[in-house]
Backbone as CSV, one residue per row, in Angstrom:
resi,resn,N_x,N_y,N_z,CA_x,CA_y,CA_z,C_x,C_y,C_z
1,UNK,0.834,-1.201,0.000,0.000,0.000,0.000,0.863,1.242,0.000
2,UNK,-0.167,1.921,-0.700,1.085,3.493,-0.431,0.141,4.611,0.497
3,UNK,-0.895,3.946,0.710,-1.814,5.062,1.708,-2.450,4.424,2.938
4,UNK,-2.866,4.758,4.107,-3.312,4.427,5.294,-4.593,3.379,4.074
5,UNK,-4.770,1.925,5.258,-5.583,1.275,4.721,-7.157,1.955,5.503
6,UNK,-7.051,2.521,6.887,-8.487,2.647,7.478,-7.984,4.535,8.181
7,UNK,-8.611,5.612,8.105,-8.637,6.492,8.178,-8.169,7.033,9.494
8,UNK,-7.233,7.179,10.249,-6.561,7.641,11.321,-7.620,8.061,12.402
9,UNK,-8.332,8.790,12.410,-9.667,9.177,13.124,-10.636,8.225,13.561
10,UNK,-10.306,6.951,12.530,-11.099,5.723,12.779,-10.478,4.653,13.596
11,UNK,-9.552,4.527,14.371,-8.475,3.942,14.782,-8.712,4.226,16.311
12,UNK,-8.993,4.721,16.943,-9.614,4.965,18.201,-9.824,3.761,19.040
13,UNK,-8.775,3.574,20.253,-8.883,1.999,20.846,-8.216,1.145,20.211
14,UNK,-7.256,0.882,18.872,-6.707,0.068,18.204,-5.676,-0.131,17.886
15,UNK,-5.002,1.078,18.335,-3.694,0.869,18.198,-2.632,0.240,19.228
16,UNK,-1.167,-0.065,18.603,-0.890,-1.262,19.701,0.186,-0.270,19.986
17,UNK,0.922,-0.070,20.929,1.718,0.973,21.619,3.653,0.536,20.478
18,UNK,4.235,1.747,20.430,5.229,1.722,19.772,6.417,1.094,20.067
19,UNK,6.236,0.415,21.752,7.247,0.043,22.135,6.766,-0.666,23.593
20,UNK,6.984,-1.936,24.310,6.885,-2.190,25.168,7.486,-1.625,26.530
21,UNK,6.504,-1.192,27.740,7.354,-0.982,28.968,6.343,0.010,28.842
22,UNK,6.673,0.488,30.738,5.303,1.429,31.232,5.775,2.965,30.937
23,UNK,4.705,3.286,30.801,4.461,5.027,30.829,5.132,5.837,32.551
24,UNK,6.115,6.207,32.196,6.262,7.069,33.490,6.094,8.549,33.513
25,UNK,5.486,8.714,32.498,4.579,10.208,32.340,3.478,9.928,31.151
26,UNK,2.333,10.741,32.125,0.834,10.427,31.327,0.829,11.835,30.448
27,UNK,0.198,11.562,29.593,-0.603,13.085,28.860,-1.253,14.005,30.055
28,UNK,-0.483,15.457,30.035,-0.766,16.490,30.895,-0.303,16.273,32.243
29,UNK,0.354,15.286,32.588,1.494,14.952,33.575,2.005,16.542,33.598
30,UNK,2.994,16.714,35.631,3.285,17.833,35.380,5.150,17.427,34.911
31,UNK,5.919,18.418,34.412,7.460,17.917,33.947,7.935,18.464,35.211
32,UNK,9.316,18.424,35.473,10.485,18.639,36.609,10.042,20.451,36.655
33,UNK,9.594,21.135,35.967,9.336,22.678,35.996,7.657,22.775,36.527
34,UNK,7.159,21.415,36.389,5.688,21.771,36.692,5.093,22.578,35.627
35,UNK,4.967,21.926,34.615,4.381,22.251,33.163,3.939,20.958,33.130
36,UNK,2.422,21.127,32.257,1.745,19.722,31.442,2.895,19.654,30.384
37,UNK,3.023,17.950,30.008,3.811,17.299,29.246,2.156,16.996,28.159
38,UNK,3.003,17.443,27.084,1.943,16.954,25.804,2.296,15.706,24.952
39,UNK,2.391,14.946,25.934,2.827,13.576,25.252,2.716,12.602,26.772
40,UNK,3.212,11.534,25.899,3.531,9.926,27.172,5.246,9.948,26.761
41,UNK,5.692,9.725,27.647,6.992,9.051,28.061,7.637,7.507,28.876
42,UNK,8.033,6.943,27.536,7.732,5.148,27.956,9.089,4.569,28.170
43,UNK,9.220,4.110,29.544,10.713,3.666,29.795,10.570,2.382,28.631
44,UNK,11.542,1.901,28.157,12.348,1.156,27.281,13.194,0.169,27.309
45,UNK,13.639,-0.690,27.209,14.815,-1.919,27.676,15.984,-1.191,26.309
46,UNK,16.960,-1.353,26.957,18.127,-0.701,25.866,17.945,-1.465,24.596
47,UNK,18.150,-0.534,23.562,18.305,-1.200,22.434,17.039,-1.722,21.896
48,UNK,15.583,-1.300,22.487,14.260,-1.764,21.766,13.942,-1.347,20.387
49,UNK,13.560,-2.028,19.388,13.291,-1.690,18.385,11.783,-0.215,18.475
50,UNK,11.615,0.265,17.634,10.326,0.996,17.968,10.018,0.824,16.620
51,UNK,8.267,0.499,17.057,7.540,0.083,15.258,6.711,0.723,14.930
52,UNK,5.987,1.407,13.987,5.054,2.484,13.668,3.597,2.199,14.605
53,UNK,3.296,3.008,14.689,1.970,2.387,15.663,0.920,2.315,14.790
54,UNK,0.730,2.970,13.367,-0.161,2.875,12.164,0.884,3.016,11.128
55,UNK,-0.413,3.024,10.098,0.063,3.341,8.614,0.526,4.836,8.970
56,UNK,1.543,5.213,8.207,2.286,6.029,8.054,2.787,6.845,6.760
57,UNK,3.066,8.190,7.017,4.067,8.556,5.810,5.394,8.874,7.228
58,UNK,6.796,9.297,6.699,7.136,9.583,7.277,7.890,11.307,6.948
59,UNK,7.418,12.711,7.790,7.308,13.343,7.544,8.780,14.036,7.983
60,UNK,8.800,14.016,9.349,10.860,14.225,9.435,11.076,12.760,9.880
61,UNK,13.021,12.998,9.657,13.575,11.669,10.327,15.092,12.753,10.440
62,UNK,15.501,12.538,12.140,16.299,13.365,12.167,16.837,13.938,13.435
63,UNK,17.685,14.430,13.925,18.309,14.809,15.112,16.857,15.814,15.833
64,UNK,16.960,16.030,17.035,16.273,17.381,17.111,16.886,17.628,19.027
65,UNK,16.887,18.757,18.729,17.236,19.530,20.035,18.110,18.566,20.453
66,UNK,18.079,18.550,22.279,18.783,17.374,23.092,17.841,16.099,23.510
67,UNK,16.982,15.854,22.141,16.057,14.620,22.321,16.256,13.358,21.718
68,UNK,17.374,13.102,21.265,18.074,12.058,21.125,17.443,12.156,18.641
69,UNK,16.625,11.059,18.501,16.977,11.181,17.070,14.566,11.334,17.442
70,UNK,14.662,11.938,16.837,13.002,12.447,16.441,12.622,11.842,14.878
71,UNK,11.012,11.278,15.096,10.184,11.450,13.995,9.135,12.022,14.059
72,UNK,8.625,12.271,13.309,7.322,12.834,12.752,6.723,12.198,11.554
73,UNK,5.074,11.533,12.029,4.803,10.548,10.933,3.529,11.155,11.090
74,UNK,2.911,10.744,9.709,1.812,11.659,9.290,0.931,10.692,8.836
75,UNK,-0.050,10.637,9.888,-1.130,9.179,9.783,-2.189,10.055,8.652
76,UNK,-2.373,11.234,8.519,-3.396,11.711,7.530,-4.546,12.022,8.206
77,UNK,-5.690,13.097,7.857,-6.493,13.786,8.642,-6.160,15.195,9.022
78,UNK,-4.586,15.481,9.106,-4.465,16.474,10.231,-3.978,15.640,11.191
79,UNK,-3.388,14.568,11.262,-3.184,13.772,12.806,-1.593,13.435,12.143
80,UNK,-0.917,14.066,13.223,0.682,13.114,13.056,1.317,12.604,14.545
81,UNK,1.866,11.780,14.841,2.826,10.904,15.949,3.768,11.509,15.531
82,UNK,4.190,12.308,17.111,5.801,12.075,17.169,6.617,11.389,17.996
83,UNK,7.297,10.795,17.831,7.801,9.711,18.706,9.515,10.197,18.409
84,UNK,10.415,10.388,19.735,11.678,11.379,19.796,11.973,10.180,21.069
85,UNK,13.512,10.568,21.095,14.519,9.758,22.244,15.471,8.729,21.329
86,UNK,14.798,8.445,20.361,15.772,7.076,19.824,17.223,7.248,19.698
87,UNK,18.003,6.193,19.330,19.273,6.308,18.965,19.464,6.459,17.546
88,UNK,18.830,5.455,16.533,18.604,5.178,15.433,17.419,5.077,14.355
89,UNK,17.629,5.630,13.466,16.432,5.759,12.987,16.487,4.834,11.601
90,UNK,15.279,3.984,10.838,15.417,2.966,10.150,14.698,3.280,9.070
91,UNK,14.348,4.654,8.925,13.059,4.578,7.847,13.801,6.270,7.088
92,UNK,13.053,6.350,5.999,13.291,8.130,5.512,12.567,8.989,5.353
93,UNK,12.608,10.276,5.254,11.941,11.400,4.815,11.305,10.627,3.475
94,UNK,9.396,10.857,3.489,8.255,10.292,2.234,8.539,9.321,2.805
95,UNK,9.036,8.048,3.142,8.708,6.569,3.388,7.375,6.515,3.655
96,UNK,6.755,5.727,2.999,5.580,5.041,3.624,5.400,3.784,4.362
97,UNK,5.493,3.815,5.561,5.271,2.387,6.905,4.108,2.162,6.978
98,UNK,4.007,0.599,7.102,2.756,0.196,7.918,2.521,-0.049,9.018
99,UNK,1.954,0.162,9.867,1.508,-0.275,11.545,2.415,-0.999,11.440
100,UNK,3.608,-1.203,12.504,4.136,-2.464,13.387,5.401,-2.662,12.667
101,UNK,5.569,-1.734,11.209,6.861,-1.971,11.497,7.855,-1.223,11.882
102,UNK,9.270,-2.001,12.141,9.899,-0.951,12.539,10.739,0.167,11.932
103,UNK,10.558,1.386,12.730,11.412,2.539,12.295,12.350,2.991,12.347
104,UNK,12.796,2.279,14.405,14.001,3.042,14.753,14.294,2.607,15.883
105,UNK,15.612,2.421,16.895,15.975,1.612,17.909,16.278,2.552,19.012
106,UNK,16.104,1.828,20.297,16.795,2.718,21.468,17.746,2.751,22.038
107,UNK,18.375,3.862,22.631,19.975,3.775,22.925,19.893,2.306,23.645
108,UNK,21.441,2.341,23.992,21.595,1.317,25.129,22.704,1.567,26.188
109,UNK,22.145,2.240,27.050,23.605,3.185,27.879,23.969,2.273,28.552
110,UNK,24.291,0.933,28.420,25.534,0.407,29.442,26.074,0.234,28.321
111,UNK,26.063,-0.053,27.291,27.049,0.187,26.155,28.327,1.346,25.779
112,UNK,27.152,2.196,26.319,28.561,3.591,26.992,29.992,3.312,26.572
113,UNK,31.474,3.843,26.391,32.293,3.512,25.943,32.919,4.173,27.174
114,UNK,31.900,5.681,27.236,32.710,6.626,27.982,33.498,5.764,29.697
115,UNK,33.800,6.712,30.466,34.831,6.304,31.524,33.238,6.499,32.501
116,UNK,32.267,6.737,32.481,31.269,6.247,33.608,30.501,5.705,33.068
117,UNK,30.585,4.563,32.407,29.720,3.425,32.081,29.603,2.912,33.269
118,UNK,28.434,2.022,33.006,28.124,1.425,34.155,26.376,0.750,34.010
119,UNK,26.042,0.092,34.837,24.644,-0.830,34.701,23.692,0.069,35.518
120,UNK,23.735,0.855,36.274,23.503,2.108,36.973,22.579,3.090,35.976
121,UNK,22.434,3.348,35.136,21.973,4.462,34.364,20.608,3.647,33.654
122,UNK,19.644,4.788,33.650,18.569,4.840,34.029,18.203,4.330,32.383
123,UNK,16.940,3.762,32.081,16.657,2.945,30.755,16.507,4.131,29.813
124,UNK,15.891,3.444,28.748,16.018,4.733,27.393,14.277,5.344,27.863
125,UNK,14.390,6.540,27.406,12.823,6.550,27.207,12.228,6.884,25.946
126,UNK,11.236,6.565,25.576,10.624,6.822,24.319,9.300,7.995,24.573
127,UNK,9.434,9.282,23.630,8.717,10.263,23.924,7.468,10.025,22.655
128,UNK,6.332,10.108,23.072,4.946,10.001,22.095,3.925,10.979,22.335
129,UNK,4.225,12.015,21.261,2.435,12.830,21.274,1.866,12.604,19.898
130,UNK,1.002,12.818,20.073,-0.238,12.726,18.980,-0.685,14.135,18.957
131,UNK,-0.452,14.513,17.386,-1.320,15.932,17.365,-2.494,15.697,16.615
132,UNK,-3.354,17.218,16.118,-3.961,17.013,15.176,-3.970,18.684,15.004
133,UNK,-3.902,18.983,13.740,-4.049,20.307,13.309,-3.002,21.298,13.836
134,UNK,-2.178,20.444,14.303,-0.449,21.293,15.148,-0.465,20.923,16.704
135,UNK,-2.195,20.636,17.335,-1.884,20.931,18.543,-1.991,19.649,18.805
136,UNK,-1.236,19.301,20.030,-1.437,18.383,21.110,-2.523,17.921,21.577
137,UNK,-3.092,16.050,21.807,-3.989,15.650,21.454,-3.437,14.212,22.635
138,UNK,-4.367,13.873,23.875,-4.405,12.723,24.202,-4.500,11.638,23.795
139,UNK,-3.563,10.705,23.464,-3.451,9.301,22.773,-3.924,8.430,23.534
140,UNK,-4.501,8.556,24.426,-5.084,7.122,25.430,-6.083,7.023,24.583
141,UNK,-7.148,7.832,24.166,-8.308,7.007,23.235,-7.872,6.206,22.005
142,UNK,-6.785,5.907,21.611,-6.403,5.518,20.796,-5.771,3.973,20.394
143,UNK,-4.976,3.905,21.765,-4.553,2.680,22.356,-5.221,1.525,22.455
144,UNK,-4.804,0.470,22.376,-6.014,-0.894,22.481,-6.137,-1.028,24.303
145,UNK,-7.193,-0.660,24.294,-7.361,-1.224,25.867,-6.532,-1.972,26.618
146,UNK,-6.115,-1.820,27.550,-5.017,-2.236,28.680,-3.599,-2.193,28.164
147,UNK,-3.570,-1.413,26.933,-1.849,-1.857,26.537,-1.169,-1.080,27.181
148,UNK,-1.449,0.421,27.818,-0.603,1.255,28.317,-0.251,0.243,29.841
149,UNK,0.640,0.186,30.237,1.536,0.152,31.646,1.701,0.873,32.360
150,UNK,1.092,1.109,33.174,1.292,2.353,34.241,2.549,2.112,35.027
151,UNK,3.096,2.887,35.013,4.880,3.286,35.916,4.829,4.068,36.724
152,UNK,5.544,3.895,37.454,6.173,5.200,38.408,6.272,5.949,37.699
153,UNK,5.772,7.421,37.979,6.522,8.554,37.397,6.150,9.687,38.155
């Protein structure tokens, strides 16, 4: 296929999460400044693959700020996933993905080379908002029932 098979808006409850392991920040969670977070933040086992959570285009693929490697995928509607933190990214600018596969991997900091390596350092996390029309948009209606993991956070 080169286009979403069922309409992004229609997907509500069905989607399967991008990566296994619990949420240690919910949508509108407050951050370390006490600001709502417009996204979920999902601890990670080093080195997890991460797989599209739908059909996809893929709109960036690419460094951004100090958030490790960022995408931006464009389910269509006005609705895009961004999903940021990775190490590696597996897909390109226009690619078209389908649900589940994968795009891109997560660090793995005991791999570290540097002189404070160590088993000590805290897992990868994987950052996920859902917009629509630019703004920020709760992804729990979206999710297949019980897949989120609730974490400490």
């Amino acid at each position: 296929r080169i286009a979403p098979k069922v309409a992004f808006s229609e997907l509500k409850g069905l989607l399967k999460q991008s990566v296994a392991g619990p949420v240690i920040r919910g949508f509108n969670d407050k951050d370390q400044l006490g600001n709502p977070v417009k996204g979920i933040s999902v601890a990670t086992r080093p080195g997890a693959i991460i797989s599209a959570p739908a059909d996809v285009w893929v709109s960036y693929a690419g460094p951004f700020r100090s958030f490790g490697q960022l995408l931006i995928l464009n389910v269509g509607g006005g609705y895009y996933i961004l999903l940021a933190g990775m190490d590696r990214i597996s897909v390109s600018l226009g690619q078209f993905v389908l649900a589940g596969e994968p795009v891109a991997v997560m660090s793995d900091p005991n791999k570290d080379t540097s002189s404070q390596g160590g088993s000590d350092k805290a897992p990868p996390v994987l950052y996920v908002e859902f917009r629509k029309d630019g703004t920020p948009i709760d992804p729990a209606p979206w999710w297949v029932p019980g897949v989120i993991e609730k974490g400490k956070g």
